[in-house]
N, C-alpha and C positions, 0 to 999 in steps of 0.2 A: 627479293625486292626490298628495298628499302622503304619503310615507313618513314610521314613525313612525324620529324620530332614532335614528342609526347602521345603519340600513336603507337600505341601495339600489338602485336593479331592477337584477334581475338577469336578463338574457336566457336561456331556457331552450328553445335553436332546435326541439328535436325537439317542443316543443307546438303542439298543430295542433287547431282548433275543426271540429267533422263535425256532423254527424245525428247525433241522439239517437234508440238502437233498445230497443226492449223488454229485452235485453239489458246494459242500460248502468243500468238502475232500479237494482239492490240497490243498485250503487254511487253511483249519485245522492243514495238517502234516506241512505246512509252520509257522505255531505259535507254534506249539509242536517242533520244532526245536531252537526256538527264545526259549520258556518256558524252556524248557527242555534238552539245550545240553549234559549233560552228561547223560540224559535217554533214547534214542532216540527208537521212536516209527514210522516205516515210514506210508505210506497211505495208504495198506491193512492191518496194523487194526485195523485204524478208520472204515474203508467201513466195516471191519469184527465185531465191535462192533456196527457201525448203523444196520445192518442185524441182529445182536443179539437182540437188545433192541433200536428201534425207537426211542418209548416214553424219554427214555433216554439221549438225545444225544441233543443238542443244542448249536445255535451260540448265538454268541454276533452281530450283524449288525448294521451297521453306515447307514448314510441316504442313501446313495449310496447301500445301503443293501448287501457294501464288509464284510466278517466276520472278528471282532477284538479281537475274544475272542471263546471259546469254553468252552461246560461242556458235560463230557460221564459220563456213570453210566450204571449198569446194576446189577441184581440179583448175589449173588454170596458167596461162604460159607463161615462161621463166621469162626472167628481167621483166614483167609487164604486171599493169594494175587497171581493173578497171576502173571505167569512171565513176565517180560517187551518182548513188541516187539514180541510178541504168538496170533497164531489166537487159538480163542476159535472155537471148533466144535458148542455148545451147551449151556444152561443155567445146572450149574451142579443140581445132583437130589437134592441134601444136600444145599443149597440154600436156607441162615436164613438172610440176610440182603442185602440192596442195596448198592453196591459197588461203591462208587466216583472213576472211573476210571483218570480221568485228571479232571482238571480245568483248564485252561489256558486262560493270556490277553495280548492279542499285548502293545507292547510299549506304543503307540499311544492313549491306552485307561486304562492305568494303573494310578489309580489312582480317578478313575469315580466314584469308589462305584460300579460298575455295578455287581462284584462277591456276595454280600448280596441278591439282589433279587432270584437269578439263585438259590443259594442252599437252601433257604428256598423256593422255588419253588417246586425243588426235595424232600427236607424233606416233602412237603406237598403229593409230587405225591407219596410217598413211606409210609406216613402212611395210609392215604387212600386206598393203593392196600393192605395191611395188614402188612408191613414190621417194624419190631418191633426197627431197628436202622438203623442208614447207618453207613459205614464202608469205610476207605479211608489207603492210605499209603502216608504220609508224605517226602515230597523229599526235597532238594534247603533249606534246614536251616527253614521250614513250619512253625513247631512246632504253634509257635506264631498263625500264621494270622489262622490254623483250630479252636485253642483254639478261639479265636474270634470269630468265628464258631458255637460253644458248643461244638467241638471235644475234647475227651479228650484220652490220651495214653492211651494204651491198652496194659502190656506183655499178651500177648496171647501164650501159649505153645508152643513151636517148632517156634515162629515166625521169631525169630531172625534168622536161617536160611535159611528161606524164604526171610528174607529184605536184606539178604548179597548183590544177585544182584543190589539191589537198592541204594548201598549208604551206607556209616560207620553213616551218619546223619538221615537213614530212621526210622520213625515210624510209626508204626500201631495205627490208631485210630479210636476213635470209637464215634457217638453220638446218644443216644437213644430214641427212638420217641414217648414215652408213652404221 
């Protein structure tokens, strides 16, 4: 990913990615706020997505092991995204990829690198369970930093009125785990 100029990573050793605990919610919707103001997602359903998919869901923590960062993910059907701000019942039956729900990084840790380890982490936990890509939707002008990623766009049929909720700048993407 490219930094925006006069920016450059800066290593910040004491951040370390864990298990996301019920504990870790207020501050989660607190950076999904700061990440994501025009998409807002409040804190049941984070808590609804940690109960969906455990495995899935991860902080970022600083030595004081306050969270700076978050990553969700969970099973979820190809070419589809759910609605912003919806609790899910269930993992749907149709369920071909793991879905990059959020990524998000506090202020204060932007910039660390710390988003490279976390989703080649997930890309590892999702091939290994047998998931043949992961799948995300692009918000905030993305495009860029998922391609850095290996995401790459995706028209998927009918998408485009599924991403209306999200933004005239959303895209579906997609990267494959063979």
């Amino acid at each position: 990913m490219a930094l925006p100029e006069g920016r450059t990573e800066r290593p910040l050793p004491d951040l370390t990615w864990r298990a996301m605990t019920p504990a870790d919610l207020d501050a989660v919707a607190d950076i999904a706020v700061i990440g994501f103001p025009e998409h807002f997602e409040g804190r049941d359903c984070f808590e609804n997505r940690l109960a969906l998919n455990a495995p899935g869901c991860f902080v970022l923590a600083g030595a004081d092991d306050r969270p700076l960062g978050y990553l969700v993910a969970y099973p979820w059907s190809a070419g589809s995204a759910p609605a912003l701000n919806t609790l899910i019942e269930a993992i749907p039956d149709d369920a071909a990829v793991m879905y990059l729900h959020d990524l998000a990084i506090h202020p204060d840790a932007r910039g660390s690198g710390a988003s490279k380890p976390i989703v080649e982490a997930l890309a590892d936990q999702a091939r290994a369970a047998g998931w043949p890509a992961l799948a995300l939707v692009a918000v905030n002008d993305a495009v860029r930093f998922w391609e850095g990623h290996g995401f790459t766009v995706s028209d998927a049929p009918g998408m485009s009125a599924k991403l209306a909720s999200y933004g005239p700048d959303a895209r579906y993407m997609i990267r494959p785990l063979a």
